[in-house]
Structure formats: structure tokens, C-alpha cells
N, C-alpha and C positions, 0 to 999 in steps of 0.2 A: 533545668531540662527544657529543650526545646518543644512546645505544642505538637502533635501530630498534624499532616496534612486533615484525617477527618476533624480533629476539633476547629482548626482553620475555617475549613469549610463553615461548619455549625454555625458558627461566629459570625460569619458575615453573612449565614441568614440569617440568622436571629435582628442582628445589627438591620439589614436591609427588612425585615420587615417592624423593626420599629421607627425608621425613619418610613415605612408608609402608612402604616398609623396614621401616626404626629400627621400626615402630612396635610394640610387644610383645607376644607372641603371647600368646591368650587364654590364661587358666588353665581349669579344668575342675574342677565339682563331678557327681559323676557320686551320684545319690541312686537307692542298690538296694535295693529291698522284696523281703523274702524269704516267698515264696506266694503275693501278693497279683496275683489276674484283674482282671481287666479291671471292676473295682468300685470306686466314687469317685463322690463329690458331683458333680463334673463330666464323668461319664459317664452321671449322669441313675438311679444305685442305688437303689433304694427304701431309706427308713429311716435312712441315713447321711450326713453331714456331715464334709466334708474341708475346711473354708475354707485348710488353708495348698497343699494343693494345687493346691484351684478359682483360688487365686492366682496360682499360681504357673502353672496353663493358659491364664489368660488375659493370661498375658504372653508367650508363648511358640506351638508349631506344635504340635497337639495331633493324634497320630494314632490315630483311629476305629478302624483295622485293622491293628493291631499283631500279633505273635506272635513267643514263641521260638520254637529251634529243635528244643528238648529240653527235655520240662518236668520236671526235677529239678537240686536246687540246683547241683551242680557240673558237670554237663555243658552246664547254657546257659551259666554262667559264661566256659565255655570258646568256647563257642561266641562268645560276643561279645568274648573278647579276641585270638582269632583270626582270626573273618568266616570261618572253615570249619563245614559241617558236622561231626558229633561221628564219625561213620564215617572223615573224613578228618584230621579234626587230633589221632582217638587216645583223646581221654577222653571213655568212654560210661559212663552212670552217675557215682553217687557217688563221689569218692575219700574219703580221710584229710585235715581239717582240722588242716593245722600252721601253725598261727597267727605265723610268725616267718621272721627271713632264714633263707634254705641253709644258711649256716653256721651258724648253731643246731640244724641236726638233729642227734637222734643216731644211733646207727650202729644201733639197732634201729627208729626209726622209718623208717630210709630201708629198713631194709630187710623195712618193713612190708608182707607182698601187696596188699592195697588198694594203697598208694602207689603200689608199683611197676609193677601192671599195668593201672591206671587213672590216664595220664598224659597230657601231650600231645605230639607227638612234639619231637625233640630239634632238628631242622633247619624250625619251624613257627616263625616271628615271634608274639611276642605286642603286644600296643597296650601295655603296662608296659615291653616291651625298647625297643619304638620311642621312647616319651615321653622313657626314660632318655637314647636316642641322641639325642632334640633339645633334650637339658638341663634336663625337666622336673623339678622335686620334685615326691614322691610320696608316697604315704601311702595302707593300706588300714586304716580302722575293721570291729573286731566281728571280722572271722577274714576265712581265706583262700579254705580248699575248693579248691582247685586243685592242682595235680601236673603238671609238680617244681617245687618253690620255687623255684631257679635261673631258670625262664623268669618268674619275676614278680620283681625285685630292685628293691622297694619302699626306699625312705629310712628308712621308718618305720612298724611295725605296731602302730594303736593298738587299746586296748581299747573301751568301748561308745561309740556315738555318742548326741551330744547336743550342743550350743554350748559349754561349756568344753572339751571337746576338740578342736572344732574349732577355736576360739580360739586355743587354745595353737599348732597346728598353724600356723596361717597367719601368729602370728609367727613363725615358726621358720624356714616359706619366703621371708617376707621377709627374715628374716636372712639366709638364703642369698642371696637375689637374684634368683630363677628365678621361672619361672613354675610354677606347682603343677596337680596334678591330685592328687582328693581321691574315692577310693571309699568312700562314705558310706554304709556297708553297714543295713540297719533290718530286725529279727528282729522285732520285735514283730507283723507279720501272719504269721507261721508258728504254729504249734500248739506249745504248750498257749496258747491263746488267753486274755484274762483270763476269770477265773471267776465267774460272775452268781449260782453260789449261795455266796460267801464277801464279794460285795460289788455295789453297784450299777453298772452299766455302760449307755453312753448310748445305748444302740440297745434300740428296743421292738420284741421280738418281733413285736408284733400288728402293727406298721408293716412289716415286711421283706416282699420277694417269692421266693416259693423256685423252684428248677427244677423242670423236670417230672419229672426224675431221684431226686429228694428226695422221700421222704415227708411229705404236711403233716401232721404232727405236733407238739404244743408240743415235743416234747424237739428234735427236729430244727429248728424254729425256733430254740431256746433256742441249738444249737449254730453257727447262720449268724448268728445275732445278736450272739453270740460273735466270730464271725470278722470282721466290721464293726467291732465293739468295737477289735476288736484293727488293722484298720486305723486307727480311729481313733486309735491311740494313735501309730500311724506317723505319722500327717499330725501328730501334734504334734511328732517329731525331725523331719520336715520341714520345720515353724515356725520352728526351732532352728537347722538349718542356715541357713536363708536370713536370717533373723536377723542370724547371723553375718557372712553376706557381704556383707549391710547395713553394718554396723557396721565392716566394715572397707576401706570405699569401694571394695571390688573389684568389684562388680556390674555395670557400665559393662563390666569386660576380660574376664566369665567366661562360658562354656558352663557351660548346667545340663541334664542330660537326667535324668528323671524316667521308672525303667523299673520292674514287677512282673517278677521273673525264672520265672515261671510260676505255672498256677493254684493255688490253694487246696487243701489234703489233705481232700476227700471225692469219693466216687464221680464218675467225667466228669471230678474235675481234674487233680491232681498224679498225674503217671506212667500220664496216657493221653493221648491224641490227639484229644483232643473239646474242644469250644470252651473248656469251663469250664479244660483243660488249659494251652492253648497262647494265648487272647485275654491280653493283656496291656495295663496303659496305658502310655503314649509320652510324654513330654512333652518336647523340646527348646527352652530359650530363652538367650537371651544375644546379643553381636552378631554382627550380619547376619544375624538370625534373623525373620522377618515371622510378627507374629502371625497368627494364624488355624487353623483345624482341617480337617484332611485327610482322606479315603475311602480313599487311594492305600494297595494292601497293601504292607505290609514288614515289616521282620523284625529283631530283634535281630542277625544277622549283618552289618546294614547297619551298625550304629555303630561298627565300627574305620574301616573304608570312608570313612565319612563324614566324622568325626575328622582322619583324614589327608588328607582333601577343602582342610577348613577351614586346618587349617595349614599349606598349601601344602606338605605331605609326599611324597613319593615313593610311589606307591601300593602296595599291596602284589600279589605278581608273581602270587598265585592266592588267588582271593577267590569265596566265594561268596554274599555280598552286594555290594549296590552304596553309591551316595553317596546320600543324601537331599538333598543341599546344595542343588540344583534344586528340589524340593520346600519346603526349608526356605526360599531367597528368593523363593520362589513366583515361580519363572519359569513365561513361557506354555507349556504343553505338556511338562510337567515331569508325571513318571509314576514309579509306584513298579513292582511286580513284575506280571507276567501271574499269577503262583500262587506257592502258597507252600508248600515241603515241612518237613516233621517226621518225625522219628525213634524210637523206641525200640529199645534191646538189651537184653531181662533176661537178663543175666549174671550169674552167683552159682552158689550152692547150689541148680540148681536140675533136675530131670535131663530137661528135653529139649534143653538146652547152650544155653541161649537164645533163646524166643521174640523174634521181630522184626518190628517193625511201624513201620510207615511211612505219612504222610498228605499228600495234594495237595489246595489249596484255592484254587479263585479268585476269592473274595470271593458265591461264591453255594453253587456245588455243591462236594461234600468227598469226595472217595476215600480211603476209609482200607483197607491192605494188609498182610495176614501170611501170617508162613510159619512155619514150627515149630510149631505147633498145636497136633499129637500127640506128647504129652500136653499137656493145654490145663492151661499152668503158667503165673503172671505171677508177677514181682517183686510185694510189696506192702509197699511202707514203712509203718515200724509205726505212725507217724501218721495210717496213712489208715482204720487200723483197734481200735487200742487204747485204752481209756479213762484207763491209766495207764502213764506219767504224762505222756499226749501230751494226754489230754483230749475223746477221739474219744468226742461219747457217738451220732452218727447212725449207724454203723458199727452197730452191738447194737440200735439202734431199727429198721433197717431188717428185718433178721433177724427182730423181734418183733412188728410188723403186715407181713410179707410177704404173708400174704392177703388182707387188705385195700388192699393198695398193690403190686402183682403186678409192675407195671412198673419201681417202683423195685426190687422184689428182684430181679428181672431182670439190673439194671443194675450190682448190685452184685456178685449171682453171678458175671457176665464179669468184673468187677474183680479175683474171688479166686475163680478157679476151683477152685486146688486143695483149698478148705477145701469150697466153698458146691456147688461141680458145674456151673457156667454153662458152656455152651458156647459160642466163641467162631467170628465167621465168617472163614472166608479173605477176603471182599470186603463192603467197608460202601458203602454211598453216602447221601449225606442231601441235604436241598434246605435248607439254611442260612433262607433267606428265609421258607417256609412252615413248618419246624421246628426254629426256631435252640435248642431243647434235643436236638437229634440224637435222637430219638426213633423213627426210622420207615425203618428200612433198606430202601431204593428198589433193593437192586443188583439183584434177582429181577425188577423190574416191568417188563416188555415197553415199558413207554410211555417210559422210562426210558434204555433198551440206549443212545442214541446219546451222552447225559453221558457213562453209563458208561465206553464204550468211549474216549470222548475222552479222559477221564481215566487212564482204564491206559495209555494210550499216551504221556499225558505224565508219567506215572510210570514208566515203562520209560526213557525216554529221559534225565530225570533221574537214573534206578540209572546208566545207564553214562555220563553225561558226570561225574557226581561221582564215577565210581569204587567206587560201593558193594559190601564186600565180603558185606556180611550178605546180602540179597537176590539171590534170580534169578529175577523175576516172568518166567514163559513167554509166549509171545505170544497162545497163548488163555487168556481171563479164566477162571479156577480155581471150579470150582465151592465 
């Protein structure tokens, strides 16, 4: 007796969904640039050429309005392997780069200060514990930066990225038989950038556009020509990897997200709060991923969130990002964040015990927030300001036409108060749209008060739903 049409049917559901089961969960190249804003061929930069990245966006969901959450190397790090703020999951600021398993430490690195009071806390999931528990291979290229090595129990820590290393890697996971995720770490847009006066580099000064923050000056050209340089030399191990994944028919199974882990080391970027800081580029592609570019704001806290979206993971129980996954298959009415906050703690050597600032953005207006003032001390990482052997020559250029360029030394002052004398204000506001170089603090202007106000209150309301210990913004706006 022949089957009826409904058992037919049955049948080849059942059948169709046990071939998606079985079917094998993506691998993951996660490609992290370290310094590099929100700057690329296919972000429309003056002056520079990234074809393996413009490639690599036009295959993939390209988002406009990206940001971390912490712009210095080891605290977004954290931030993104958590999906917490840096206030909540523990590691504020840099830690110690111990580039190997836990069980390699030794007894005086662990019990390094850095290490140990720049961690993440011990009951805090990481996306490296989760991967392990869903039977990922693993592997981080170029270093760690993170704290404690225990919460990242990588397979394998490799040394610089480029296609034979990742080569070698992706047989080694097929030897295993898992599916892999691959941190494909790329130093070359950090400082010392390469050098234009020991050799030629492909970026012409005269073609670059500078911020309004920057002195136009050749030397200061000379140095952001530099830093394009020096992305471009990323977009070529970006070549490298994808290359690789070519070449080894895995492209069809894998997630690629393509992130800048914060701005660039001059004035407005690394270790402030200002667009040049915290804009970063976004790129997700792989399956079930709809090409196209997004407006929608989000955040590097979104990608463990997301991750565990895709592989039908168990979510994680306190998140403070969400899924992209709606946005990435471009469902209707699929939206990213109302706003988006940022953090700093200078912690250190430093004696007002840490100034603290804090940023809300909602894609137009920017509230930026401190406390600790007095004495108006910041952190300043020595790349943002040393020529050797970081390379910083805009740092010393600024200082040297500060008369004729007022508003950059301005800007610079606030960056290193304690050397230069800037004064820093308790309350910033900017209008993104008519001064996307934050140039023009609106929080004083009467015409202004109702942003303002809108924005302290969604900055109150965020300190205490994240629990923020640093801040206790009062309910009247602080002069």
C-alpha cells in the first residue's frame, strides 16, 4: 500500500529537520585590529585603500554606527568577551599580556599587581569558556591582554598573524574534528606605525583629511598618514586570512566579524570618549548573514550576545548587549540600541584615585560625564604622547604651533592636564550631526537645556540599572 500524501509530507519534515540538526555549527574567524577607528576604504576615508576589507564588507552587514565600550586594548577586549560593561565584569584599564595557558604562569607573574587587580571577575562567563563548553577549537593569534588566563582556556596560543599560521591552525582543527574559532588579533594599526622617513608608505599626506582636533600641519599629516599606512598594512593580514579560509573550503560554514577594538593613539581617540575614541568598523559576514549596511547603533558588547544567538546557545543570564542576529538577517523592524554608553576609570599612579568619565550617545546628541576632576589628572598612555619609541610625532607638534592652532592645543591640554594645565568640564554635550569633531560644548547653551537634560537622565538611569560603582551623578546637572 502506497504512503498517503500527509505521511509524505511528515517524512520529509522530519527528514529535513534532522539533516539540520546534524548540520555543523559555524566556525568563527573573529579579525581584531588593534587602534584602528572607524577608518577604511569602505567607510569612505580620505587617502586610503583597504580592498581586502571593502571585500570583505561587501559581502557581509556592514555597521555605520559601531562603538566599543572602553576604548583601550584590554578593557573592550573584556568587554566583548563578556557582553558586560567594564564597571561590571571587573577589568578596567590595561592589564598584563601573558600570552599562554594558566598553567604557564608563573608564580611571580600571577602575582603581578597589574594581573591581579585588573581582572575579570571569577563567577563572569566568558565567550572562550562558552565556545569550550560547545566543543569549539580555539586559538588566539599575537597575545592575550586579558586577566585571568583561566577565564580564556584557549587550545592554542599562536604567535603573529598571517596565512601560514593560520594555515597550520585550521589543519590542526580539522584534525580534531570541531568546529574552530580563530582570534585573529592584527597590531599593525597601533603605534609605532610604519615610518615615512626610513621608507615609502602608500598613503599621500596631501590626499588625507584631518580632524578639527589635529593641527594641519605636514608633520601632523605626516603622522595620520602614518596611521592609514599602518591600517593598510592590516588590510593586507586581512587578505591573508580570508585567503586562508578560501583555500581551505571553509567559507560556506564560517562567521567573520571584522571589528577595530578602539580609536587610534592621538588627541579625541584612544583613552577618551570622543568619537575618534569609541566609532569603530563592524563588519559581520558568513551564513545567514544578508548583505547590506546598517545605521542601527551598537556596540561591541552586542557580539558574545549575538554569537550565542547564532548558535542556538543558551543566552547568557546578564548581558549588557543584545543579539544583532535580527539586524544581521534583516528582519522587518529589527533595531539595534536607543543609546549607547562608555566608560573610563584612570586608575594608576595617579592622586585623585581615579578620574571617571562616562558617555551616552544616541546617534546624534553626546553626553559626556565626570567626576573626580579635582585635581584634573587623566591616564595618558605613552603612545598618545611619546615619539620614542611609540612614534607619536603630533603630540610635540601640537605643543609647538599651539598659537596658531588654539583649539587643537585646547584639546590636547584636556587630554594631559597634568603636564599641559587643561581644564576639564564636569558636563560636555555635542550635536554629532552639525560638529561630528566634538568641537563645541553646547551643555551651557540655553537653547540646548532640554538634550541636555534628556541625556542626564538617561545617564543616571543607566549608572544604576548597571550598577555602576564609579559614579554618583546627583539629580541636578553639576555645574
Amino acid at each position: 500500500m502506497l504512503p498517503s500524501p500527509c505521511a509524505i509530507i511528515a517524512a520529509f519534515v522530519l527528514s529535513a529537520s534532522a539533516i539540520a540538526i546534524a548540520a555543523p555549527r559555524p566556525n568563527i574567524l573573529f579579525l581584531l585590529t588593534e587602534d584602528q577607528g572607524a577608518q577604511a576604504g569602505f567607510l569612505g576615508t580620505p587617502g586610503i585603500r583597504t580592498p581586502h576589507m571593502d571585500r570583505l564588507a561587501k559581502s557581509g552587514r556592514v555597521f555605520r554606527n559601531a562603538f566599543v565600550a572602553y576604548p583601550v586594548c584590554s578593557a573592550s577586549k573584556a568587554a566583548i568577551f563578556t557582553g558586560l560593561h567594564n564597571h561590571a565584569n571587573g577589568l578596567v584599564n590595561n592589564t598584563m599580556n601573558f600570552h599562554k595557558p594558566a598553567s604557564k604562569l608563573t608564580e611571580a607573574e600571577r602575582a603581578n599587581p597589574t594581573y591581579r587587580n585588573y581582572r575579570i571577575g571569577d563567577k563572569i562567563p566568558t565567550l572562550t569558556e562558552r565556545l569550550r563548553a560547545a566543543g569549539y577549537y580555539q586559538a588566539a593569534m599575537h597575545k592575550l591582554h586579558l586577566s585571568p588566563n583561566e577565564k580564556f582556556p584557549y587550545d592554542e596560543f599562536l604567535g603573529n598573524p598571517g596565512g601560514p599560521a593560520m594555515d597550520a591552525f585550521l589543519a590542526r582543527a580539522a584534525k580534531a574534528g570541531k568546529p574552530w574559532f580563530l582570534l585573529y588579533n592584527i597590531p599593525n594599526s597601533h603605534r609605532p606605525y610604519p615610518n615615512s622617513d626610513k621608507g615609502k608608505i602608500r598613503i599621500d599626506p596631501a590626499a588625507v583629511k584631518l580632524p578639527a582636533f589635529l593641527p594641519d600641519t605636514p608633520v601632523v599629516r605626516q603622522d595620520w598618514a602614518e596611521y592609514l599606512a599602518g591600517i593598510g598594512q592590516a588590510d593586507d593580514l586581512v587578505g591573508q586570512a580570508l585567503a586562508s579560509l578560501k583555500a581551505s573550503r571553509q567559507e560556506a560554514n564560517t562567521l567573520v566579524i571584522f571589528l577595530g577594538d578602539h580609536g587610534p593613539s592621538f588627541q579625541h581617540g584612544k583613552m577618551s570618549l570622543y568619537d575618534l575614541g569609541l566609532r569603530v568598523p563592524l563588519v559581520i559576514a558568513g551564513p545567514g548573514v544578508t548583505p547590506g549596511r546598517s545605521d542601527a547603533l551598537v556596540s561591541e558588547l552586542d557580539l558574545m550576545p549575538t554569537l550565542l544567538d547564532l548558535l542556538e546557545s543558551e543566552p547568557l543570564e546578564t548581558s549588557h548587549g543584545i543579539s544583532l542576529r535580527p539586524l544581521l538577517e534583516d528582519t522587518p523592524g529589527a533595531k539595534g540600541h536607543d543609546f549607547i554608553a562608555a566608560e573610563i576609570s584612570h586608575r594608576g599612579p595617579l592622586p585623585n584615585k581615579g578620574l571617571q568619565e562616562r558617555a551616552v550617545f544616541d546617534g546624534r546628541w553626546k553626553l559626556l560625564y565626570r567626576e573626580k576632576t579635582e585635581p584634573a589628572w587623566r591616564q595618558v598612555n605613552a603612545d598618545l604622547k611619546d615619539r620614542q619609541p611609540w612614534g607619536n610625532r603630533t603630540y610635540d607638534e601640537t605643543v609647538r604651533v599651539k598659537e596658531q592652532f588654539p583649539e587643537a592645543w585646547r584639546v590636547l591640554s584636556e587630554m594631559d592636564p597634568q603636564r599641559l594645565g587643561g581644564k576639564l568640564s564636569r558636563i560636555e554635550l555635542y550635536d554629532l550631526q552639525s560638529d561630528p569633531d566634538e568641537m563645541l560644548n553646547l551643555a551651557r547653551d540655553p537653547a540646548h537645556a532640554a538634550q541636555l537634560r534628556r541625556l542626564y537622565d538617561i545617564l543616571r538611569t543607566w549608572a544604576r540599572d548597571t550598577r555602576d560603582p564609579g559614579i554618583q551623578p546627583p539629580v541636578t546637572i553639576p555645574e
